[in-house]
N, C-alpha and C positions, 0 to 999 in steps of 0.2 A: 706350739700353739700361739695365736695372736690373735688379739681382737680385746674390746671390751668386756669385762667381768661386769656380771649385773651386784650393785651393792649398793646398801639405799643411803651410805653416806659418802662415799666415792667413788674414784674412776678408776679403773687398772687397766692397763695393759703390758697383756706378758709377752715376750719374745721381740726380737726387732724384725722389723719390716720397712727397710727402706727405703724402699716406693712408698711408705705411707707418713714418712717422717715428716713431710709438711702439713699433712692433716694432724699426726699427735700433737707436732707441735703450738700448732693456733690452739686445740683442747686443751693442753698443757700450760697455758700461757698464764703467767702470774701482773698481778696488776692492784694497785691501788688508788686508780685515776689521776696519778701524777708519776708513775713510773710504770712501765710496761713491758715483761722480761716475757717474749717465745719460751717455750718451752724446747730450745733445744739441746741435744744429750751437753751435759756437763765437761767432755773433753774437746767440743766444737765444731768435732767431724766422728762419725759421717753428717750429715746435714739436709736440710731441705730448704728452708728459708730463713736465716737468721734473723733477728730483731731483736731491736732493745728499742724503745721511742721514750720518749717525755712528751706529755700532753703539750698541744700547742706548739710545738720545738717544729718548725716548717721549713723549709727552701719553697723560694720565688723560682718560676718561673713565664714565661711569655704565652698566652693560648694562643695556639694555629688555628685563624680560618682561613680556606679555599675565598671565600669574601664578608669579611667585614661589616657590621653595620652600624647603624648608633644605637650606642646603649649597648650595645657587647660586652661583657667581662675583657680586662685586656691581657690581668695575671692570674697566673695561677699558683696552689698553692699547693704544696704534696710532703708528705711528713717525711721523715729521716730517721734511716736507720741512726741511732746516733751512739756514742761509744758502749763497746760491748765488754760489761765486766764480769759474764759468765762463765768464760771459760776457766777451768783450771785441765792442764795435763796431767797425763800422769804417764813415766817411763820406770819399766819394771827392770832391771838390769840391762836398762840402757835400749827397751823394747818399748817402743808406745802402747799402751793400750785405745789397743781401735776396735769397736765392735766387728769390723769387716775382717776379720784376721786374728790366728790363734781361734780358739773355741768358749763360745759363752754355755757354761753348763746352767746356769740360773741368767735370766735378765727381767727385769721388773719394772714399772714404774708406777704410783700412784700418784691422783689429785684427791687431796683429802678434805672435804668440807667445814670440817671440823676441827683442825689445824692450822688452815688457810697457806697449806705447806705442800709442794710437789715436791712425794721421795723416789727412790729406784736405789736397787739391790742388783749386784751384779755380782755371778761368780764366774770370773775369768782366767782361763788357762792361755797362757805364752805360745811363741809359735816355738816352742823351747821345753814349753813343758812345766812352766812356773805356775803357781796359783794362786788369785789373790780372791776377795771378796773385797767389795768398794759399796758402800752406803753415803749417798748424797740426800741431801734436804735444802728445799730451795724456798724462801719465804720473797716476799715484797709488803714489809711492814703498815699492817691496815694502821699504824698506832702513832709511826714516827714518819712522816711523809716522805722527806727525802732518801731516807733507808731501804735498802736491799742485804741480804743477807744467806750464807750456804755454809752448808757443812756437809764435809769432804772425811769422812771414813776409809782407812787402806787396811787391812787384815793380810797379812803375808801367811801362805802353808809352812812357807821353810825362811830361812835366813835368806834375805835378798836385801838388795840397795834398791830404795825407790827413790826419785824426784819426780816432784811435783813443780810444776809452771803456770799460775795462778797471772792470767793476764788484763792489762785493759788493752783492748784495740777500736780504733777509730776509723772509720774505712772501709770497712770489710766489703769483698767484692758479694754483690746481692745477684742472684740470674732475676729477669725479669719475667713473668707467663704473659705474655701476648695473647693467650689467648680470653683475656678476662679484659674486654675494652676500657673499664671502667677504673684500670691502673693503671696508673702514669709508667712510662720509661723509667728505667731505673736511673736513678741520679748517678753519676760519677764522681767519686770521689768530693762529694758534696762539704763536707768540714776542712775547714782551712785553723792549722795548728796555730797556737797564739801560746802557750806554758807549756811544761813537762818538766816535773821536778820529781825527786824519788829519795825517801833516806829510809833508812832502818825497814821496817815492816810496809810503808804505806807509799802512796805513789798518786801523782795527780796529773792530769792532764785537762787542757781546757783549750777550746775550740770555738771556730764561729762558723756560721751558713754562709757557703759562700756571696751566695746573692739575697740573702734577706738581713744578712747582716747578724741575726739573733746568737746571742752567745749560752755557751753549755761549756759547766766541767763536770768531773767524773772523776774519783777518788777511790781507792783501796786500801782497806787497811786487815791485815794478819794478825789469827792466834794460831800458834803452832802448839801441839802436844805429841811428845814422840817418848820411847822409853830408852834411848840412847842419845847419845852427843849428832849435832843436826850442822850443816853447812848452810846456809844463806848467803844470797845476791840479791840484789837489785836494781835496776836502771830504766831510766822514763826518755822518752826520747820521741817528737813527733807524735808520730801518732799511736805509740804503743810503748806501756811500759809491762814491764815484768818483773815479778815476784818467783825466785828458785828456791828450793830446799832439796836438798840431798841428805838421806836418813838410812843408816843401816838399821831393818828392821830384822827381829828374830822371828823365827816361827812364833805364832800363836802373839807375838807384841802387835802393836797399833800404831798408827800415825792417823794422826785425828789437827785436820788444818778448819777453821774458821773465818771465811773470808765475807769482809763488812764491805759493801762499796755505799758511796753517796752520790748524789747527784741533783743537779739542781740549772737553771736555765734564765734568761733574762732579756728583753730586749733594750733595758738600763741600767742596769749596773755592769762595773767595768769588772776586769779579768781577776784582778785581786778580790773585789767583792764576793764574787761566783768560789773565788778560791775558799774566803774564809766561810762560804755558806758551807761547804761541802766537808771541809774538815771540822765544821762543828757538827755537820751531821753523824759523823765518823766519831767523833768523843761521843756522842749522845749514846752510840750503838753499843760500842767498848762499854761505854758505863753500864747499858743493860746489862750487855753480856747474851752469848746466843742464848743461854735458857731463859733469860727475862724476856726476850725479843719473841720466844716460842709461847713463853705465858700472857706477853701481851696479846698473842694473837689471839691466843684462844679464848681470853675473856673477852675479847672484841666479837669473836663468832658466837661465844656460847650467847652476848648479848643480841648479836641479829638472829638468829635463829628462833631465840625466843619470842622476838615480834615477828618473822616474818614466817616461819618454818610453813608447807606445804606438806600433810599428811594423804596418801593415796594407798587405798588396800583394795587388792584384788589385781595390781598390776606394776609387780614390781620392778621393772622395766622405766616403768614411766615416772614412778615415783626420784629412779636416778635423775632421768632426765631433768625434770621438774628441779631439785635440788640442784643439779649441774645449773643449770638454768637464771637461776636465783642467784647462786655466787659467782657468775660472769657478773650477771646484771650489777652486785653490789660493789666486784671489785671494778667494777667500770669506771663507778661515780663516787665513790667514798670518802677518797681525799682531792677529788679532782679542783674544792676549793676554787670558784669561779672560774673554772676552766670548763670547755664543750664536753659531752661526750660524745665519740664519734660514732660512727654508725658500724662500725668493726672492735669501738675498745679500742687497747691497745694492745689487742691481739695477733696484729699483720697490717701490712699494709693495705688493702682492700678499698676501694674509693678514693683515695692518696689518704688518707685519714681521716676523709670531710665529715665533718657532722651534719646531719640533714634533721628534718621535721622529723625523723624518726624518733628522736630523743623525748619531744615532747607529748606527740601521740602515742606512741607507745611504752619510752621505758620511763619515762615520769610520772604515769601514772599509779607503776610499780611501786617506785622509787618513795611519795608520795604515801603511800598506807605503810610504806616498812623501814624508809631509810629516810625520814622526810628532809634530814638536813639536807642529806645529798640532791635532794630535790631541788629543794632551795638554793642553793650553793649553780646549780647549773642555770637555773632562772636567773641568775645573777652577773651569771656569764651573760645571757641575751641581751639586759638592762648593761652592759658595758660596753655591750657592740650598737646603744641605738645611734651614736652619730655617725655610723656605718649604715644602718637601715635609711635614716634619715637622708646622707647621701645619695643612695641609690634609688629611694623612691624621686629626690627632686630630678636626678639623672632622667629618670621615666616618666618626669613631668606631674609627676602627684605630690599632696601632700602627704603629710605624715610619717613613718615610718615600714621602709618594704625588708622585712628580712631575707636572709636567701636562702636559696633552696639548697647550696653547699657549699661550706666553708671550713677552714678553722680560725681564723680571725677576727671575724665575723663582718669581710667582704665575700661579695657575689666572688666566685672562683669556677664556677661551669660555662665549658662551651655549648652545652646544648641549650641553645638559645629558649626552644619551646617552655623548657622550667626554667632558667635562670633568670630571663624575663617575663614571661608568664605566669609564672606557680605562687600567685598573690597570696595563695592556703595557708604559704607559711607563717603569713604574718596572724591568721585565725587561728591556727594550731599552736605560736606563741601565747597570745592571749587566751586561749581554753585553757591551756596548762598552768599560766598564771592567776587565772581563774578555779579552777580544779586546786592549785596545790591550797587556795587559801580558804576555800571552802573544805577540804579536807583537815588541817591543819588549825583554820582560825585565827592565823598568821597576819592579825591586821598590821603590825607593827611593817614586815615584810611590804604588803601592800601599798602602807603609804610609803614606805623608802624608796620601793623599786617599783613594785608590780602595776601600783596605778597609771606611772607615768607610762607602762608600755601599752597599757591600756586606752591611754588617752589618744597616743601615735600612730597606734594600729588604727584606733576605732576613726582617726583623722584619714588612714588610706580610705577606709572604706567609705566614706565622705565626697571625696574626691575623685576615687576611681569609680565611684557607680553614679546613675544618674535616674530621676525620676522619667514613665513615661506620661504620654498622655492621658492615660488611664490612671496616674497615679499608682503602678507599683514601683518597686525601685529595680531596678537593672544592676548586672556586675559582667558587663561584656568583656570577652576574648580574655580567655581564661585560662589555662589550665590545669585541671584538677588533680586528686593524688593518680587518676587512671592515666599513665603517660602514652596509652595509644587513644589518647583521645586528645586532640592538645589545640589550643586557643578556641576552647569555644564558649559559647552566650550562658551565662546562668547555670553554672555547674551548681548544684544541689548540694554538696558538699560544701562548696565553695560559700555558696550564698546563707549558709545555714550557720557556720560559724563565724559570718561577718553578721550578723544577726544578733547572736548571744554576744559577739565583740561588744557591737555599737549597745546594747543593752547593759552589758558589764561596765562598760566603760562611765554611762551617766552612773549607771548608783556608785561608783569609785569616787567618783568627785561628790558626791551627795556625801558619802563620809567623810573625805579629806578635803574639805574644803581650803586647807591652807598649800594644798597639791593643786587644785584647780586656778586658784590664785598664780601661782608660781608659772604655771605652763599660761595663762592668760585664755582661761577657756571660758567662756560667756554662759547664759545662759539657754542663749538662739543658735550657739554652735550646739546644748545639749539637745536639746529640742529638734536638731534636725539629726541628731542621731536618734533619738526615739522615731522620730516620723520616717529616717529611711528602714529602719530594725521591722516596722510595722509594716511598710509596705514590702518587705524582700517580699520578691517574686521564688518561687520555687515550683519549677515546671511540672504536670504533670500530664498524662494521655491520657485523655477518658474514655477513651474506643478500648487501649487494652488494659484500664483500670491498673496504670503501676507510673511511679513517676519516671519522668525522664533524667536519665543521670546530667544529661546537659540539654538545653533548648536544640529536640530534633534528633533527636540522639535516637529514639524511637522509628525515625522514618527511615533513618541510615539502612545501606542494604547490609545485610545477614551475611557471615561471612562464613564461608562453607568451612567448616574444620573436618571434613571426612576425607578432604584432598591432603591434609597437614599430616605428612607423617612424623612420629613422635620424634626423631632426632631432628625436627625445624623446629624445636623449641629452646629456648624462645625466641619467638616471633622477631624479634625488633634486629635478632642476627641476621635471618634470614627470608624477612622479607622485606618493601619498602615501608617506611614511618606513612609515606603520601595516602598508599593505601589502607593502613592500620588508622587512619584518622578520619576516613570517611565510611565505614563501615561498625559493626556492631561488634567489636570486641574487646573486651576488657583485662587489661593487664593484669592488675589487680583489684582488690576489695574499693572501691570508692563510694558508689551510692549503699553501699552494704556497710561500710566503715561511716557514714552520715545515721545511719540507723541505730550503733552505737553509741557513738558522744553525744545524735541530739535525738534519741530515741523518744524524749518529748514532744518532738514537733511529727508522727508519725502513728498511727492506729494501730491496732493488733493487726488488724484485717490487712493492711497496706503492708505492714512486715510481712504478712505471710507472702503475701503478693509478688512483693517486689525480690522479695527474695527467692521465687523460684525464679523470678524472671531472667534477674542477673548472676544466681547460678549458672544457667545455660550456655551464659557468654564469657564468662571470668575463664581465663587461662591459667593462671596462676603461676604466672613468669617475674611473680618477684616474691623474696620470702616473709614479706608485710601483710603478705592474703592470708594466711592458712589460718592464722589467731582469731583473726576478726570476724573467719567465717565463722569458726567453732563456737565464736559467741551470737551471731544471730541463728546459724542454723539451732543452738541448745533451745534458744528466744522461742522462735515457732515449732518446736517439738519434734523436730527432727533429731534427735538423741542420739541415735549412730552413727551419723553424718559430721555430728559435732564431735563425738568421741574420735570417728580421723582426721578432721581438721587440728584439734588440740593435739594430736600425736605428730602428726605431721608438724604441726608448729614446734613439740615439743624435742624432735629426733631433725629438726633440718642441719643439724651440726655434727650431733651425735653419728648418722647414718650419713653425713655427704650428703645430701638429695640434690644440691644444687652444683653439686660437683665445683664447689669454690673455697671451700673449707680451708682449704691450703695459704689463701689472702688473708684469712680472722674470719672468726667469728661474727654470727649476725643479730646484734643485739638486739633489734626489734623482734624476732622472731623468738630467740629467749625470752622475752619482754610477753610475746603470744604464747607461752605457755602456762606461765600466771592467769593471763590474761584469760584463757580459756578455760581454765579452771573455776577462776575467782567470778569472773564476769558473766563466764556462760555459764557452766553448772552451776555455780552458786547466785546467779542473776545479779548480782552487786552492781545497782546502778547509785547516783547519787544529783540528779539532774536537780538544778534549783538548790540544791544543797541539802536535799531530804533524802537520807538515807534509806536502801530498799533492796533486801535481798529477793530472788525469787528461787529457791535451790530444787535440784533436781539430779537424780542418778541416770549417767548411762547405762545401756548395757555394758555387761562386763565388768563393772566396778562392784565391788561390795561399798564400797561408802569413801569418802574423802573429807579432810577437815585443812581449814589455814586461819592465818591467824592478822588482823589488820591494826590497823592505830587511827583510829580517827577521832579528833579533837583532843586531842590527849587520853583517851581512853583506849586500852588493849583489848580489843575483841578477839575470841574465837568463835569459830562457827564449824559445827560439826555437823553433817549431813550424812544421814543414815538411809536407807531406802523408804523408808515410810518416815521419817520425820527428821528436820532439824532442830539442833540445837544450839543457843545462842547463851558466852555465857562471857561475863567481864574477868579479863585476866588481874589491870588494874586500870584506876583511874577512878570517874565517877560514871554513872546510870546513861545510856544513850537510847533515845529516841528512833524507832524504825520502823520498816517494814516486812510485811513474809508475804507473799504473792497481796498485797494491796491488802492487807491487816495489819491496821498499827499496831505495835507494844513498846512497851518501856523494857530495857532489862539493865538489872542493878546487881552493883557487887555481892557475891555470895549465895544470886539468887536467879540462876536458870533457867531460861526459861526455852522448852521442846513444844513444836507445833508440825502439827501434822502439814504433807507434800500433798498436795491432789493431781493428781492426774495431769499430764501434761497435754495442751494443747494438740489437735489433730493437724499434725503436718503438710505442707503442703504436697504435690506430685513434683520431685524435680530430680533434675538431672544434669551431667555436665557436660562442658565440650566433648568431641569423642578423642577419647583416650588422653584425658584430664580429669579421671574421676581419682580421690585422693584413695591409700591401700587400703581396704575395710581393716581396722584392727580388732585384732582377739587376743586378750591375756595368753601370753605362752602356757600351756599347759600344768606347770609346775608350778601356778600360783597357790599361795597358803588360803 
């Protein structure tokens, strides 16, 4: 048997599957946003896609155009596989054990929530006829940042010799999938050796990028336990050092290895420095010791869990998901300590490892009610890349600050010219998120350090690149918006609506820091004409078909036949032209539905409901940033079933393949719309203006679902039952809210249950043909 076990605090899968080892693996993947270990098997082979990365740890390369223009990106940037210190072998009298060969009578592996530990149990027979049992445990320490750590269990039936080969390798040869456009060529041979030393137990090696120059070492250090006399070797050399142990084990004795690695990266400090970071990371681990390194963990989870945990009854299936979900999202960003998160994690390589607007629309908002350092900490990353923004905007002839649409350094790094010059969102989705984490948090200290000035930058693009008309509204020409088959056009709605709330945020920021205003040299008349452009944003809409226009004309576009589209032409942008996907009526993903979201203030009941069947009918859902955002407006206008498959769909697009990319990482937006479909849609959690408001509601098919948030320092939980919620302080002080547009107070000790009414009558809608998401129904065996 193979496949997923349903279990509401981890993940299992029994038996191997080969062909599916590059999908466990991205599942399997350990991470604490400065180190990133695949999940692959513990001997190294068989294999799917190896990977080890360090945040930020990149190779330059040159981007190819057919022709050139100005303002083009000219490098690019793609992550690195970079030294791999997972593998340990293991030779059973002098027999590898390979899952492909000899007989696996048990094979196991779990991701455990709870532990923040991937184990696997293995009972293996020789091609000989030997028997062993092998139990591994795989951590990447949430507690000591540069730490990794495994334990290697061997269980012999009878008296045998085992060695074990406990390696680092630098190098590893990687296949590339061509068929996934959006990853780079595989690097060759990308790290150039620079150390390799090796004494007693431990072993280092350190390395630089070929062409960017940036330097990484990688360290090993061994506890051996065996109940006999043991041989050891050691040697480092290049690109690979090795650790041996040869042990006569008896029936029924153990050999039980602990292997610590460290690691660490720079693009200033020299090779000895990198050396001494890694071998103080290496004493730090020792001192723990693997059980202290196990206990750290779990006081770490039992600590996020507590704020952040996600309750679902009636569908337990989803409640996995939902929890998988949640500890990508956390080990994405936890220690990532002013580092990006990318839009894969450091799950695979997927994207080259660029971090995109994803982070701040969708997992920072997560990140933000459960893990708010980590919030913080990546907002801090964007504030260290503004003289990068800064650059790039004057490259394009604006003021102020343009961030990009993908990176990891935080330069433009895309050839597709339509967003990496055009996708101005980003710089409004930086600023909403720096907005949102402070209003969430109350983070002013935050704000005057960092978040003002990005406020001031941004809300300076928007200044510059838009312009008053004769009518006096404000314009934001040639554009494009998060819909990438819709690209450089007039007044994207999305677009216009978060440079709006920018230029709005941006003046009361200097109204409190005024010694932040001072500093950047902002005037009075430079605020003033942010308020007067914020007032005049234009925002399109048709009043023949009563819904707005996602961009100026977008309405008039012709209709684009999706009955001719047979379902393996998706998605679209493979197999058809961009020229025609731009001038036509269809929607890649959620964008003027994703504007109804963050500024659901600027928008009617009656207009949601509207607009939302309308851009149902055209959304394809060719990228996996739709299905979360649906789930939250479709819940909005009472569409309850509809949202119920969109939040599943969001919640299983990893779990199930759906996108068939699994195999590159993980898609951490889309985990990020699982939350999101939960918290946002059924529990209505809006917070626009900074005034908290839930509006909760059950699907079919759920008996009830509860989660648990942090805002302003206060722990809320919220439990929704089918006739009423309940809101109750975990700790902190008393908070201020609402329940469908009913204020109350609710204070420690003191509870307070109010009844759901009826949810709004939904609209008539529909999707593209053969783009409707699966109806889901609880499997049958629900409690």
């Amino acid at each position: 048997m193979s496949g997923w076990e349903v279990n509401p605090w981890l993940l299992r899968w029994n038996g191997l599957d080969v062909e599916q080892l590059r999908r466990t693996e991205s599942v399997f993947a350990l991470s604490n946003g400065h180190i990133g270990l695949r999940g692959t098997l513990d001997e190294g082979e068989p294999r799917g896609l190896p990977g080890t990365y360090l945040n930020g740890f990149y190779e330059a390369h040159a981007l190819p155009y057919g022709e050139s223009g100005y303002g083009y990106p000219e490098d690019g940037q793609t992550v690195v596989n970079v030294t791999d210190g997972k593998v340990i072998r293991l030779l059973v009298e002098d027999e590898p054990l390979d899952m492909r060969y000899g007989k696996a009578h048990e094979h196991a592996r779990e991701l455990d929530f709870r532990t923040g530990t991937l184990r696997r149990r293995t009972v293996w027979e020789s091609p000989t006829g030997r028997r062993v049992t092998v139990r591994t445990e795989r951590l990447v320490s949430l507690t000591q940042r540069a730490v990794a750590a495994i334990l290697y269990e061997v269980e012999p039936e009878e008296d045998v010799q085992l060695v074990v080969q406990s390696d680092l390798l630098a190098n590893e040869p990687v296949e590339n999938d061509s068929d996934d456009p959006r990853v780079a060529a595989a690097l060759e041979d990308p790290l150039v050796a620079d150390f390799a030393h090796a004494t007693g137990y431990r072993a280092i090696l350190a390395h630089h990028a070929r062409n960017s120059e940036l330097r990484m070492a990688a360290a090993m250090d061994h506890e051996l336990e065996t109940d006999d006399g043991v041989r050891t070797e050691i040697r480092a050399e290049g690109d690979l050092a090795r650790f041996t142990a040869a042990v006569d084990v008896p029936a029924g004795g153990r050999l039980r290895l602990v292997k610590y690695l460290g690691y660490g990266w720079s693009a200033q400090r020299s090779v000895p420095a990198l050396r001494a970071q890694v071998e103080a990371a290496l004493a730090g681990a020792r001192q723990t010791g693997w059980d202290g390194l196990l206990a750290e963990q779990r006081r770490f989870l039992d600590e996020f869990w507590e704020a952040a945990d996600v309750e679902v009854r009636g569908d337990d299936e989803l409640q996995q998901a939902v929890r998988f979900a949640l500890f990508h999202i956390m080990q994405a960003a936890v220690r990532g300590e002013t580092r990006a998160i990318p839009g894969k994690g450091l799950t695979g390589p997927g994207y080259d490892g660029h971090a995109f607007w994803d982070t701040e629309m969708f997992v920072l908002p997560v990140l933000a009610c459960t893990v708010p350092e980590a919030a913080r900490d990546a907002l801090r990353w964007r504030h260290s890349t503004l003289d990068k923004a800064r650059e790039r905007a004057a490259v394009l002839g604006q003021a102020g600050a343009a961030f990009p649409w993908r990176s990891i350094n935080g330069a433009e790094c895309s050839a597709y010219w339509p967003a990496g010059t055009a996708a101005f969102h980003v710089s409004g989705d930086v600023a909403h998120a720096v907005a949102r984490y402070v209003s969430v948090t109350g983070d002013l200290a935050f704000e005057r350090e960092h978040g003002a000035e990005i406020l001031v930058e941004t809300a300076r693009l928007w200044a510059s690149l838009g312009h008053h008309d004769q009518h006096g509204g404000f314009r934001i020409d040639g554009v494009t918006g998060p819909d990438e088959y819709s690209a450089v056009m007039d007044n994207n709605v999305y677009t216009n609506l978060l440079a709006q709330e920018n230029l709005r945020n941006a003046a009361e920021a200097v109204e409190r820091h005024p010694a932040v205003a001072e500093r950047l040299e902002v005037t009075p008349a430079e605020v003033e004409g942010w308020r007067r452009a914020a007032d005049g944003m234009l925002v399109p809409f048709d009043d023949l078909l009563g819904v707005h226009e996602q961009a100026e004309g977008f309405t008039s576009h012709a209709a684009w036949d999706f009955e001719r589209v047979d379902p393996d032409e998706y998605p679209l942008m493979l197999n058809y032209p961009y020229f025609d996907l731009y001038r036509k009526q269809v929607v890649k993903q959620a964008d003027l539905v994703l504007a109804m979201h963050v500024r659901g203030d600027a928008f009617t009941p009656e207009q949601k409901a509207r607009n939302f069947a309308y851009y149902e009918a055209r959304t394809v859902r060719d990228s996996s940033l739709s299905a979360g955002t649906q789930a939250v407006l479709a819940a909005e206008v009472g569409a309850l079933q509809l949202a119920y498959d969109y939040l599943s769909e969001a919640a299983f697009t990893d779990l199930h393949d759906l996108h068939r990319n699994v195999h590159n990482g993980l898609h951490m937006a889309s985990l990020a719309g699982a939350w999101t479909g939960l918290v946002a849609g059924f529990g209505g959690m809006r917070d626009h203006s900074g005034e908290l408001a839930f509006a909760p509601r059950l699907p079919p098919g759920l008996q009830g679902f509860s989660f648990r948030l942090t805002y302003r320092g206060t722990r809320l939980a919220v439990e929704v039952a089918p006739d009423q919620a309940t809101y109750r302080v975990l700790s902190g002080d008393g908070l201020d809210a609402s329940h469908h547009g009913e204020r109350f107070t609710v204070k420690p000790g003191e509870p307070v249950a109010l009844s759901i009414p009826d949810p709004p009558q939904p609209p008539e809608v529909r999707q593209p043909h053969n783009r409707a998401p699966v109806r889901r129904t609880p499997p049958g065996n629900q409690g």
